[in-house]
N, C-alpha and C positions, 0 to 999 in steps of 0.2 A: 511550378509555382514560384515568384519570385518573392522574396523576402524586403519589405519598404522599410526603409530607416527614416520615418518621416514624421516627426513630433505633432505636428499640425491633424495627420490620422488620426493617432492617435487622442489627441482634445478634441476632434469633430466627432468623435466614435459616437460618445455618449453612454459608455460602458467601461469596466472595466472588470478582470476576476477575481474575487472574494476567496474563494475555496476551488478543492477542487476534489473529486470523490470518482477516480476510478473503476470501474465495473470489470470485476471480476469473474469466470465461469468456473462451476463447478458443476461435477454430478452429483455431489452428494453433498451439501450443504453445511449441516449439522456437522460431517466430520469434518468438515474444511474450517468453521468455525471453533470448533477444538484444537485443533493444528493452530490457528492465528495464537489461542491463549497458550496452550500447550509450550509452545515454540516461544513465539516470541512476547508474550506477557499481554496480550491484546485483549480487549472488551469486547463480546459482538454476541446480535442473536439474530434468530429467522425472525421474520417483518409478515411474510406470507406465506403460505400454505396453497396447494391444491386439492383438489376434493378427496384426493385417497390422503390426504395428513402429510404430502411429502413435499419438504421446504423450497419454494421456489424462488425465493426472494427474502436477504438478509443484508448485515452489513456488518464489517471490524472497525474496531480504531485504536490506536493506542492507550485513549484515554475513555474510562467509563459515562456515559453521554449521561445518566441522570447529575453526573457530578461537575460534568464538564459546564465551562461556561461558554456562552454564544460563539464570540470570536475562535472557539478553538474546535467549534462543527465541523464534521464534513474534510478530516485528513487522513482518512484510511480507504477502503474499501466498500464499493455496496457488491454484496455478491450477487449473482444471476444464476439461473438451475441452466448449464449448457455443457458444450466441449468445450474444457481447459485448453487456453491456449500454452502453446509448447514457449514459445516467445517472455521473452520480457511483457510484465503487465503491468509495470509501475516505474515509475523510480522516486522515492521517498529521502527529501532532504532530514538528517538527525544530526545532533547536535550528541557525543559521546558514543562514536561509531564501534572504536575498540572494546567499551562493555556490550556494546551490542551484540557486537560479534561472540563475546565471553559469555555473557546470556545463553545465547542462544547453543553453542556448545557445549555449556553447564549444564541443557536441558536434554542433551542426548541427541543433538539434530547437527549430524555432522556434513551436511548438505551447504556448507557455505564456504566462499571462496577467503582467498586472505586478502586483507584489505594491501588495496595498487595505489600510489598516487597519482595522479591524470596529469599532463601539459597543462589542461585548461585548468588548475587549481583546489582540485577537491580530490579528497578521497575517497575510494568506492568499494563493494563489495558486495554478491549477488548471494540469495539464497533460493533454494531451490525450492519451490513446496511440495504440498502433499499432494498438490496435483498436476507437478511436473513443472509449474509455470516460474520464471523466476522471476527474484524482487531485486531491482537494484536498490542501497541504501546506499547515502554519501554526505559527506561532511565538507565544508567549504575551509580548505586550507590557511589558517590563522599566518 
């Protein structure tokens, strides 16, 4: 697939993205949504259920959604009842990478790498979760 560097595409689109909300797998929902807050301080609950009570459809964010306002929907995760992918599942631009990182160390989850700085300008650093998948986080080099 070849990549257009062509402005005019782009205003002919008639689109453009707002948000973006990642789908996440897990098999077990509810703990993975513990793990989001647990870990890294995150909002989230199950959305649906199956007929035997078991979560199939949920979603995180970092910020709590009855508080949150419009423009800031829709920047963490919707999760999915499936196999955890082994791979990278996201990568999440933040803004205060290094308390992040100290967060989340603070909370006993020594599954994160040290933050690298990239060629391309940003700083980064992966954590692993509960269910094996990792997160990249990164910060855009001032």
């Amino acid at each position: 697939m070849e990549t257009k560097n062509n402005l005019n595409i782009y205003s002919e689109r008639g689109y453009y993205v707002k948000e973006n909300e990642p789908i996440y797998y897990s098999q077990d929902i509810e703990k993975t949504i513990n793990w989001f807050g647990d870990v890294l301080g995150w909002f989230g609950g199950v959305i649906a259920r199956d007929e035997n009570g078991v979560a199939v459809y949920g979603g995180v964010d970092d910020y709590p959604h009855d508080e949150m306002p419009e423009e800031r929907r829709f920047l963490g995760f919707q999760l999915g009842k499936g196999e955890p992918s082994k791979g990278v599942v996201g990568c999440i631009k933040v803004q205060g990478l290094e308390n992040l990182r100290k967060f989340v160390l603070k909370n006993g989850w020594e599954q994160i790498s040290e933050i690298e700085p990239k060629p391309y300008g940003t700083n980064e650093c992966f954590v692993t979760t509960i269910d094996g998948s990792s997160i990249c986080f990164f910060e855009i080099n001032h």
